[in-house]
C-alpha positions in Angstrom: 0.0 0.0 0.0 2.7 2.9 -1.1 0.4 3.9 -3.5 2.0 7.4 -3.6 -1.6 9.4 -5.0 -3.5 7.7 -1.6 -5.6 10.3 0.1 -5.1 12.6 -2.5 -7.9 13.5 -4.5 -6.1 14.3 -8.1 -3.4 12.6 -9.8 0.3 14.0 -9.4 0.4 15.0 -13.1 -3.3 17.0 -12.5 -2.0 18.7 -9.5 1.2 19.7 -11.4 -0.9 21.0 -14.0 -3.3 23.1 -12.1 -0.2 24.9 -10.0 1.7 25.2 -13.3 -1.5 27.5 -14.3 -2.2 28.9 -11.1 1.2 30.0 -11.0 0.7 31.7 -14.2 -2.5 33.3 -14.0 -0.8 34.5 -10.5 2.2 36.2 -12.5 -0.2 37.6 -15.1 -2.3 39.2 -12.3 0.9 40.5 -10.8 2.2 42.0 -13.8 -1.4 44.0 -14.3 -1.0 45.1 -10.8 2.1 46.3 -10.9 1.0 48.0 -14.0 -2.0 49.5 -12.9 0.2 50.7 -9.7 2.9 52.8 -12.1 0.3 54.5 -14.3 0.1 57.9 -13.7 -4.0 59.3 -12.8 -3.6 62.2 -15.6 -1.9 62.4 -19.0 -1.5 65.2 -21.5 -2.8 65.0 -24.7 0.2 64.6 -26.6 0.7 61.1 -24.8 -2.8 60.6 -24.9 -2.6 60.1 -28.6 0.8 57.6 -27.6 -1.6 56.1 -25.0 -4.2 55.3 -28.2 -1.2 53.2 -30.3 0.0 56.6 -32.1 -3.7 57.1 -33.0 -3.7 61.4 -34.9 -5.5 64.3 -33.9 -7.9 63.9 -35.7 -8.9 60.9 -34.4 -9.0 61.4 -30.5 -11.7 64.4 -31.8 -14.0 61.9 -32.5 -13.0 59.9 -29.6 -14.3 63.2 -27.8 -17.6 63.5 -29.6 -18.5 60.1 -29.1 -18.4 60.9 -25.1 -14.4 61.1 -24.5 -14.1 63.3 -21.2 -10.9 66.2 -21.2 -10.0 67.8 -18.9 -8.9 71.4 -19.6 -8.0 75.0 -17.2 -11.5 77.2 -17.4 -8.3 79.6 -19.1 -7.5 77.4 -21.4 -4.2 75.6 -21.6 -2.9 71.9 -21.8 -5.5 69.3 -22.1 -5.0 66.5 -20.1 -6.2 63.2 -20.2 -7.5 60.8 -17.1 -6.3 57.6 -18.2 -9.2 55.5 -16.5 -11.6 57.7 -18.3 -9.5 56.8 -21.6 -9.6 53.3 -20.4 -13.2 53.0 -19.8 -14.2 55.0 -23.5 -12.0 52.2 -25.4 -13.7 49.1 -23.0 -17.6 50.9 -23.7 -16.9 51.3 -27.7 -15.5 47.5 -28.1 -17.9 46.1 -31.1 
């Protein structure tokens, strides 16, 4: 009776298998985390555009009159970006 899987309830090669992909979803949440952690609450437009994949002027204009939020100084000034707001316009337009 050295049946080395007795009392356990998966096999060794299951049990490898589901900490080999708990270990990686683990890393991957991590890595979003940290991610999340290091990006900044407010961005300017410039890197907004950088932020979009490089996307042109043009282009974040229609991302603003299809419900985009800006943030700009009542006396005018740089434009920033709040990059959950940019976040959350790309997640609400997915088709």
């Amino acid at each position: 009776m050295n049946d080395p899987n007795t009392g356990n309830v998966f096999s060794n090669w299951f049990e490898k298998l589901l900490l080999n992909l708990l270990e990686k979803y683990f890393d991957k949440f991590t890595e979003l985390a940290e991610a999340r952690a290091n990006k900044p609450v407010f961005i300017k437009q410039k890197n907004a555009l950088k932020y979009f994949d490089d996307i042109d002027a043009a282009t974040l204009k229609k991302y603003e009159d299809l419900g985009l939020k800006r943030c700009e100084p009542i006396e005018g000034g740089i434009v920033f970006y709040q990059t959950s707001e940019l976040d959350r316009f790309m997640l609400s337009n997915q088709n």
